[in-house]
N, CA, C and O atoms as CSV, one atom per row, in Angstrom:
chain,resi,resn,atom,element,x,y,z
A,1,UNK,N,N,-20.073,24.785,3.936
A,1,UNK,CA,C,-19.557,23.757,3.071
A,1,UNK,C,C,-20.096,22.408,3.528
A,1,UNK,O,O,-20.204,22.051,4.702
A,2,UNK,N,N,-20.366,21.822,2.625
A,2,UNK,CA,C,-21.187,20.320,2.900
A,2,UNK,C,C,-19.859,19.237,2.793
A,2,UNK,O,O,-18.848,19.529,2.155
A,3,UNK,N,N,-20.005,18.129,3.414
A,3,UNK,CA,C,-18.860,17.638,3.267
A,3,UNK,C,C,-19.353,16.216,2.381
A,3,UNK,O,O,-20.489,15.741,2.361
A,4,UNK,N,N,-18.500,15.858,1.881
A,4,UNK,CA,C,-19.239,14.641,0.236
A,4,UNK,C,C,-17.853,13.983,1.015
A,4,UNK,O,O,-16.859,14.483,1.542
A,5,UNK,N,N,-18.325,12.636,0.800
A,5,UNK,CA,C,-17.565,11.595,1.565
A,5,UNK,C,C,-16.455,11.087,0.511
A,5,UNK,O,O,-16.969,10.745,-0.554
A,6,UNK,N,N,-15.087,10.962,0.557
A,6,UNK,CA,C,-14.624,10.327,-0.168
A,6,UNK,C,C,-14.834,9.347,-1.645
A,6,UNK,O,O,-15.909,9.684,-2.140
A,7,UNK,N,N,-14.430,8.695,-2.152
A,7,UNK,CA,C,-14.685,7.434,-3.100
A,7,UNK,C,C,-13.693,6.656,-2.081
A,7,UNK,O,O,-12.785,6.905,-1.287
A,8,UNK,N,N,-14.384,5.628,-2.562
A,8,UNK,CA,C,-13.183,4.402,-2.082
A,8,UNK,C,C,-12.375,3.847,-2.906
A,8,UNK,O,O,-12.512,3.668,-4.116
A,9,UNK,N,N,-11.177,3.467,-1.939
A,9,UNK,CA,C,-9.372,2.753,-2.007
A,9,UNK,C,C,-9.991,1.636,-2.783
A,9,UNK,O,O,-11.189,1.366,-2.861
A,10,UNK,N,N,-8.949,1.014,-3.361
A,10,UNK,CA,C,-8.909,-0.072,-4.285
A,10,UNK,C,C,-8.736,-1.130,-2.882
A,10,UNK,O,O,-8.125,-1.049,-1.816
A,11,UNK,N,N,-9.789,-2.323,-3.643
A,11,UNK,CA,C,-9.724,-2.982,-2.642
A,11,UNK,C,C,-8.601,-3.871,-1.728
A,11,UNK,O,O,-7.791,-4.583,-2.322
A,12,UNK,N,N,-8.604,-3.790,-0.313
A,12,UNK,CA,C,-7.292,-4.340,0.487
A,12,UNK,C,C,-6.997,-5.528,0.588
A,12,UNK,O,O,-7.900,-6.358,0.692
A,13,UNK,N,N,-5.243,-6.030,0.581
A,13,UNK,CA,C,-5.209,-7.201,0.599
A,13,UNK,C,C,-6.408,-8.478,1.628
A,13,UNK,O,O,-7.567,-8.169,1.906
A,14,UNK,N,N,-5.898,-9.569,1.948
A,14,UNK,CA,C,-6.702,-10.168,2.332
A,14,UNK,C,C,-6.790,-10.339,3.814
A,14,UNK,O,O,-7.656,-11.012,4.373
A,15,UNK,N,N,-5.936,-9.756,4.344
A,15,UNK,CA,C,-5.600,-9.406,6.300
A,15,UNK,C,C,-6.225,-8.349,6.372
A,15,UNK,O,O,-6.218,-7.829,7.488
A,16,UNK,N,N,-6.924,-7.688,5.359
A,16,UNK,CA,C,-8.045,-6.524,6.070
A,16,UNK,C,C,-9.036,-6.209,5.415
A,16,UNK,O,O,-8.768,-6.511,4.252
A,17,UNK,N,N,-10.074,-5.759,5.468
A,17,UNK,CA,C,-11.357,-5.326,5.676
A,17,UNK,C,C,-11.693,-3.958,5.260
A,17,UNK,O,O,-11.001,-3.052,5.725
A,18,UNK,N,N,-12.629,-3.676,4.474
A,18,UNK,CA,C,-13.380,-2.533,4.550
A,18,UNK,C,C,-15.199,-2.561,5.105
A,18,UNK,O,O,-16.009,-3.451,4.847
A,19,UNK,N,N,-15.405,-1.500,5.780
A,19,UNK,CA,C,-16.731,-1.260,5.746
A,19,UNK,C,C,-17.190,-0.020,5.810
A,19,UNK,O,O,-16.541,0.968,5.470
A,20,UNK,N,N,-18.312,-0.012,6.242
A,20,UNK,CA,C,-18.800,1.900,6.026
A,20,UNK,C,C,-19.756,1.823,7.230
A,20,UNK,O,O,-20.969,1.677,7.080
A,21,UNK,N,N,-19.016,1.951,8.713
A,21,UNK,CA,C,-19.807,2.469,9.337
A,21,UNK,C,C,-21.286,2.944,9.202
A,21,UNK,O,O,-22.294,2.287,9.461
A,22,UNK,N,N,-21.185,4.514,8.637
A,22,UNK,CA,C,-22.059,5.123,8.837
A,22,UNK,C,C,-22.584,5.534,7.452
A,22,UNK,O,O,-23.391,6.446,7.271
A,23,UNK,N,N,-21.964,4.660,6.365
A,23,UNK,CA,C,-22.393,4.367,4.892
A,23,UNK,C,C,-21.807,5.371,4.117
A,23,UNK,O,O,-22.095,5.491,2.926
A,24,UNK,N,N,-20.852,6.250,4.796
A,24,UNK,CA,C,-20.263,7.273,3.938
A,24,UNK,C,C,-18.977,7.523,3.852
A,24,UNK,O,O,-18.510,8.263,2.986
A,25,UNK,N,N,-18.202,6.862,4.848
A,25,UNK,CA,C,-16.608,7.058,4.572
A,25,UNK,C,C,-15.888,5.273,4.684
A,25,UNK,O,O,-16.093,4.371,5.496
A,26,UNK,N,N,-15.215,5.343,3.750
A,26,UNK,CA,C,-14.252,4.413,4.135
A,26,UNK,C,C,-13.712,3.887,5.609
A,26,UNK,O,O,-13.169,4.755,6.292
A,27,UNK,N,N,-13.807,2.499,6.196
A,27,UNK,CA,C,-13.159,1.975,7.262
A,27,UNK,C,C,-12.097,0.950,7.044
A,27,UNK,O,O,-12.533,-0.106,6.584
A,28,UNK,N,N,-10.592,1.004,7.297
A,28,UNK,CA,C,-10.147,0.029,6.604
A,28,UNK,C,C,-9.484,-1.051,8.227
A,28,UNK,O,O,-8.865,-0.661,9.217
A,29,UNK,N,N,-9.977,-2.444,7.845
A,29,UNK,CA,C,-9.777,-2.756,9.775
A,29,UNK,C,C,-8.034,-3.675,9.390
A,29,UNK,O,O,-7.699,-4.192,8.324
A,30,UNK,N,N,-7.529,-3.618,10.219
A,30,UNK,CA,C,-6.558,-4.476,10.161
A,30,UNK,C,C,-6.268,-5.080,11.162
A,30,UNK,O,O,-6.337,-4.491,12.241
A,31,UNK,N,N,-5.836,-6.511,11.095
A,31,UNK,CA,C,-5.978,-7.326,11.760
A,31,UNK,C,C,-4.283,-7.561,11.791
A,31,UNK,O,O,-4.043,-8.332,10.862
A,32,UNK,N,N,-3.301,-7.280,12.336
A,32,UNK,CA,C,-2.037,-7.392,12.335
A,32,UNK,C,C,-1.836,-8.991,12.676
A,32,UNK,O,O,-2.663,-9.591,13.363
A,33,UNK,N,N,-0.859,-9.521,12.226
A,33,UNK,CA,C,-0.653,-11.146,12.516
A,33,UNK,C,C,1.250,-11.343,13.249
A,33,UNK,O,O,1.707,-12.346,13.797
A,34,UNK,N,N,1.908,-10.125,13.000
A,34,UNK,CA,C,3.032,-10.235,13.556
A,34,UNK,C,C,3.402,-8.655,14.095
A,34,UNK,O,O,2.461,-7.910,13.821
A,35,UNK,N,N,4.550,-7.922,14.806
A,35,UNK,CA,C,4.790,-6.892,15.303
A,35,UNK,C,C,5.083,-6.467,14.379
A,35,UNK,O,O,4.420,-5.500,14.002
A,36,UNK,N,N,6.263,-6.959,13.477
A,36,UNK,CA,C,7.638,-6.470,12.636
A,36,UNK,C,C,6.727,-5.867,11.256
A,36,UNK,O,O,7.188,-4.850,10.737
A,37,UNK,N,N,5.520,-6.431,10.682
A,37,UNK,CA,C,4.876,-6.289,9.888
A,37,UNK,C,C,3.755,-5.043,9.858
A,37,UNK,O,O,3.494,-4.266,8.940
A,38,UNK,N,N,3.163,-5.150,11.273
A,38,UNK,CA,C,1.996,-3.589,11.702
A,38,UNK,C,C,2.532,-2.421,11.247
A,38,UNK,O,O,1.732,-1.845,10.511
A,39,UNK,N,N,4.099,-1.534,11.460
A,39,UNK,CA,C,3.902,-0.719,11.015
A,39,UNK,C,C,3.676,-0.370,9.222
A,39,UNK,O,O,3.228,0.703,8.819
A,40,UNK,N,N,4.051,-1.405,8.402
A,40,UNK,CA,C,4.007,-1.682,7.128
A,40,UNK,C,C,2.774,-1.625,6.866
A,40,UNK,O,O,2.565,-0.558,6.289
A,41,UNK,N,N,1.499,-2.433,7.033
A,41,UNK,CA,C,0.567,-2.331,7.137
A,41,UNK,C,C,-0.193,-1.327,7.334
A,41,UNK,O,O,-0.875,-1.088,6.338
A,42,UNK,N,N,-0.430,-0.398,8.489
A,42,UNK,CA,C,-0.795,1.160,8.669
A,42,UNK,C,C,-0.303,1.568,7.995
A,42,UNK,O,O,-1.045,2.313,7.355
A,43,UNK,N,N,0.941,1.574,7.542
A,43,UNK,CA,C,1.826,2.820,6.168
A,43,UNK,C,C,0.640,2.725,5.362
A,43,UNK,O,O,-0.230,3.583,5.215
A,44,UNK,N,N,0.721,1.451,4.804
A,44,UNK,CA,C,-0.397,1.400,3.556
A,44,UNK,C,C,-1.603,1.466,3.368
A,44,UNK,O,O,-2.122,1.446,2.252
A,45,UNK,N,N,-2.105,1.538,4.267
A,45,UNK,CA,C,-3.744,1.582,4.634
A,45,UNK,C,C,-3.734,3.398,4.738
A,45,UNK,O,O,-4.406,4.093,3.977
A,46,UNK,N,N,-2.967,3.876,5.672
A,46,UNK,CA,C,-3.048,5.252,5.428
A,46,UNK,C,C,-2.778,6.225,4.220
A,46,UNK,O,O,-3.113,7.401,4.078
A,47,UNK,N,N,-2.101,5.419,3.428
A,47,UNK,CA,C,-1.586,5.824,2.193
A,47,UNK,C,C,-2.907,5.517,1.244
A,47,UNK,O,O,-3.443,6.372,0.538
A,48,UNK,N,N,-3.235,4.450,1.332
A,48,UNK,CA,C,-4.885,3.901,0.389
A,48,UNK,C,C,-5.857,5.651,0.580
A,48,UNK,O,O,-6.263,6.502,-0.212
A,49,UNK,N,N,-5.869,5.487,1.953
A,49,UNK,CA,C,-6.975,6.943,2.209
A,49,UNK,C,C,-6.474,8.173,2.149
A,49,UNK,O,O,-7.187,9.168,2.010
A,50,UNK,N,N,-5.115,8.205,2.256
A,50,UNK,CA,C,-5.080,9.918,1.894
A,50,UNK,C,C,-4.932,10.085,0.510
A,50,UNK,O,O,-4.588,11.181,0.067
A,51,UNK,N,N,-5.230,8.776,-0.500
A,51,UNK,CA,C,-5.272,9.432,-1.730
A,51,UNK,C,C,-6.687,9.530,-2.301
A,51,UNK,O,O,-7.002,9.563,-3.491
A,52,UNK,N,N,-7.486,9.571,-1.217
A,52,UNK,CA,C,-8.804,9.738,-1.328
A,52,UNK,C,C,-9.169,11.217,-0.854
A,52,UNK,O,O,-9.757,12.096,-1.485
A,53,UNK,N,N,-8.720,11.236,0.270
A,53,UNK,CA,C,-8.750,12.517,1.539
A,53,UNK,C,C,-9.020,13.829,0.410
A,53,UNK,O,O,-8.151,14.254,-0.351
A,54,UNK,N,N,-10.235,14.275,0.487
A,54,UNK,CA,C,-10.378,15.916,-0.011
A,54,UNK,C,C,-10.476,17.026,1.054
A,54,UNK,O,O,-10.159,18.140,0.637
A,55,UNK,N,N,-10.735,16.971,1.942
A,55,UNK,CA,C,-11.442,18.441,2.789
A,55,UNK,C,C,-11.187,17.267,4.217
A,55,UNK,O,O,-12.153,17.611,4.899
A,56,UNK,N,N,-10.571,16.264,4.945
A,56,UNK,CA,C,-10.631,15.644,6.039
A,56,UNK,C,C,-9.272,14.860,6.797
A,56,UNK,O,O,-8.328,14.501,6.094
A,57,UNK,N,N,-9.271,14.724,7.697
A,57,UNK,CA,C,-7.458,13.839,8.183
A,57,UNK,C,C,-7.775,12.585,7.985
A,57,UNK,O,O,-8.483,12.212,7.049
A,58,UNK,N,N,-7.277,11.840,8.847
A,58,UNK,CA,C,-6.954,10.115,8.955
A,58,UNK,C,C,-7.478,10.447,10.385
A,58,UNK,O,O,-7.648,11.584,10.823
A,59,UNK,N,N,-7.759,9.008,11.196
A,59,UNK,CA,C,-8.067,8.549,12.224
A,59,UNK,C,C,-7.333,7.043,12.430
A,59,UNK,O,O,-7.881,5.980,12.140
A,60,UNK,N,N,-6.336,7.142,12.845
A,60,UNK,CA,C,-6.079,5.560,13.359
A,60,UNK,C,C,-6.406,5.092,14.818
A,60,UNK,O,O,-6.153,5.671,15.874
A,61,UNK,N,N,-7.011,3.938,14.611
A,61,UNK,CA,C,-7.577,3.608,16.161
A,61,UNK,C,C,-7.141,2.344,16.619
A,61,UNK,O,O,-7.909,1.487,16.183
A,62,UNK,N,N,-6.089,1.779,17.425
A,62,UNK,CA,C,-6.094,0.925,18.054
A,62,UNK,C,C,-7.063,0.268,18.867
A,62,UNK,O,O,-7.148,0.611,20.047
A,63,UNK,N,N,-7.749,-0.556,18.451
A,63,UNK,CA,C,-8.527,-1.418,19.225
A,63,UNK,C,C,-8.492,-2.352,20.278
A,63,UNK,O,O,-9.375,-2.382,21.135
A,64,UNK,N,N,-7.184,-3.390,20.263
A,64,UNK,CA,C,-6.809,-4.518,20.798
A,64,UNK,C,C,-5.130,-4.166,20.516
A,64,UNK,O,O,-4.500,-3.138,20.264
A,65,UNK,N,N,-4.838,-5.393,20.677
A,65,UNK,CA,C,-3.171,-5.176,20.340
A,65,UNK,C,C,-2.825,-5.804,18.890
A,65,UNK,O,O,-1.670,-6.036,18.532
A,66,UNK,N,N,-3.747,-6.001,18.255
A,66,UNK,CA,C,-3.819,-7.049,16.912
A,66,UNK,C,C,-4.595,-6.410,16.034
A,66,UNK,O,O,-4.483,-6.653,14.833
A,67,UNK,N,N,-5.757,-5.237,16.646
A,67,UNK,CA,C,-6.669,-4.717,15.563
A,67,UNK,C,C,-6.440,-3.229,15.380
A,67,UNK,O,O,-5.713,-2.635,16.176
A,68,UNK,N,N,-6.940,-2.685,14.513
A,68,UNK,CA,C,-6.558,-1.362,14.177
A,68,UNK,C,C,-7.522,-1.223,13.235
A,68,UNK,O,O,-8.049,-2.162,12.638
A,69,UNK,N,N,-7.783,0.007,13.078
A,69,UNK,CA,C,-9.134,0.682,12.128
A,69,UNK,C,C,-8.904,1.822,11.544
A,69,UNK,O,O,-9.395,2.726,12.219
A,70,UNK,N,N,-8.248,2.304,10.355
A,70,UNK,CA,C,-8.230,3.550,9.861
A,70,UNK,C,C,-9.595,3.686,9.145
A,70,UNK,O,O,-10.359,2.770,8.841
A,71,UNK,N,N,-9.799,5.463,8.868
A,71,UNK,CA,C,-10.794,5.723,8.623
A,71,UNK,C,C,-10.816,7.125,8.484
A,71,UNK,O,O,-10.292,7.873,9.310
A,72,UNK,N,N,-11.721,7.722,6.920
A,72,UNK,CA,C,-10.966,9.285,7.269
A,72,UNK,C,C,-12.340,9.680,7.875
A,72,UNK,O,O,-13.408,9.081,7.745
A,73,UNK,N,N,-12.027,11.065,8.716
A,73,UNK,CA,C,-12.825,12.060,9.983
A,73,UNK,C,C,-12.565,13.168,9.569
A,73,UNK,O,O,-11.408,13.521,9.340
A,74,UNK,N,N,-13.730,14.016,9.373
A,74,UNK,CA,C,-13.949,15.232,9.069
A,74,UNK,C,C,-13.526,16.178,10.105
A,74,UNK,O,O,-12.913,17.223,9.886
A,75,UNK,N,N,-14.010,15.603,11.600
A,75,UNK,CA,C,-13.307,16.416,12.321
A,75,UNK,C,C,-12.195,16.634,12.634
A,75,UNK,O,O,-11.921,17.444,13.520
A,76,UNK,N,N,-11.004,15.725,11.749
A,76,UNK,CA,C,-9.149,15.838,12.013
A,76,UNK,C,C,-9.058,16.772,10.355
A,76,UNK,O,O,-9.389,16.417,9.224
A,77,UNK,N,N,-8.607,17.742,10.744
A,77,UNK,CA,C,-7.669,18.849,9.662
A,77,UNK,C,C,-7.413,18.047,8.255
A,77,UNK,O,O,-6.760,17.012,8.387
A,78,UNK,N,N,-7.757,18.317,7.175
A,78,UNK,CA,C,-6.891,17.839,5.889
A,78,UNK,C,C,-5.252,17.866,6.090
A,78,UNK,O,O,-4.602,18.867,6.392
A,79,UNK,N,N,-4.841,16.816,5.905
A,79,UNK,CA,C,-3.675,16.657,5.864
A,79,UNK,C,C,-2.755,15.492,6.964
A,79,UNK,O,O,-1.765,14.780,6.800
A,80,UNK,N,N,-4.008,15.858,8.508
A,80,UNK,CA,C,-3.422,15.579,9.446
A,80,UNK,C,C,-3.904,13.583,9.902
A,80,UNK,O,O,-5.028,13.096,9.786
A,81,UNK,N,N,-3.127,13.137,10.202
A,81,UNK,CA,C,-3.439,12.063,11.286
A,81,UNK,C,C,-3.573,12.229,12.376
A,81,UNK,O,O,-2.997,13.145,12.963
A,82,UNK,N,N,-4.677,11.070,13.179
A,82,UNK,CA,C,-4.630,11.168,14.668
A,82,UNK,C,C,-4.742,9.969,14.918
A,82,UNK,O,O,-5.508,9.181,14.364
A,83,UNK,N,N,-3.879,9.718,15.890
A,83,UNK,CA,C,-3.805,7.992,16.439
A,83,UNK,C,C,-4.672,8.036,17.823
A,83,UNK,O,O,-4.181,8.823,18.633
A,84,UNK,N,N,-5.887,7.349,18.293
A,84,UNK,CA,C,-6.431,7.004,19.394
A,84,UNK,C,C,-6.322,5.463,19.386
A,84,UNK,O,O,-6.584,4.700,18.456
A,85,UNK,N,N,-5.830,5.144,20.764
A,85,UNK,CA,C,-5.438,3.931,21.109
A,85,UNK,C,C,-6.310,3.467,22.719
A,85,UNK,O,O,-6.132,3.907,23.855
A,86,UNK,N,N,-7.101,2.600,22.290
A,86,UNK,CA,C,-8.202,2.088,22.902
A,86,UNK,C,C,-7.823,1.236,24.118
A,86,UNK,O,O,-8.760,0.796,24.784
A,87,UNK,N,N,-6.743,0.986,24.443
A,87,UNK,CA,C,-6.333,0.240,25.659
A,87,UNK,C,C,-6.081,0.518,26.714
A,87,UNK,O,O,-5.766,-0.355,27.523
């Protein structure tokens, strides 16, 4: 099975970012500006991509304590999330 990359989420408010890595899947970056607000933020960003998600999981990646990067990965299970936290 060949894997065909998503379509992309409608575009994200203005505290985050899309790009394409590797020109084929969705990256959505978020830049958190308060605590109380981050998990709201990931809700919705993960929610943008699993209504994309055909055959792949989520990847959330903590970067910093302010940045974060979802993105779907072929190698995490359909269905599943995985949080890697970079600190």
């Amino acid at each position: 099975m060949i894997y065909k990359p998503a379509c992309y989420p409608t575009p994200p408010p203005t505290n985050r970012r899309h790009d394409s890595r590797d020109g084929s899947n969705p990256v959505i970056t978020i830049e958190v500006e308060d605590p109380a607000s981050r998990d709201q933020q990931l809700d919705q960003a993960t929610s943008l991509l699993r209504e994309t998600a055909t055959n792949c999981g989520i990847l959330v990646t903590r970067v910093n304590f302010t940045t974060f990067t979802i993105a779907l990965s072929p190698k995490i299970h359909f269905g599943h999330i995985r949080e890697v936290d970079l600190l």
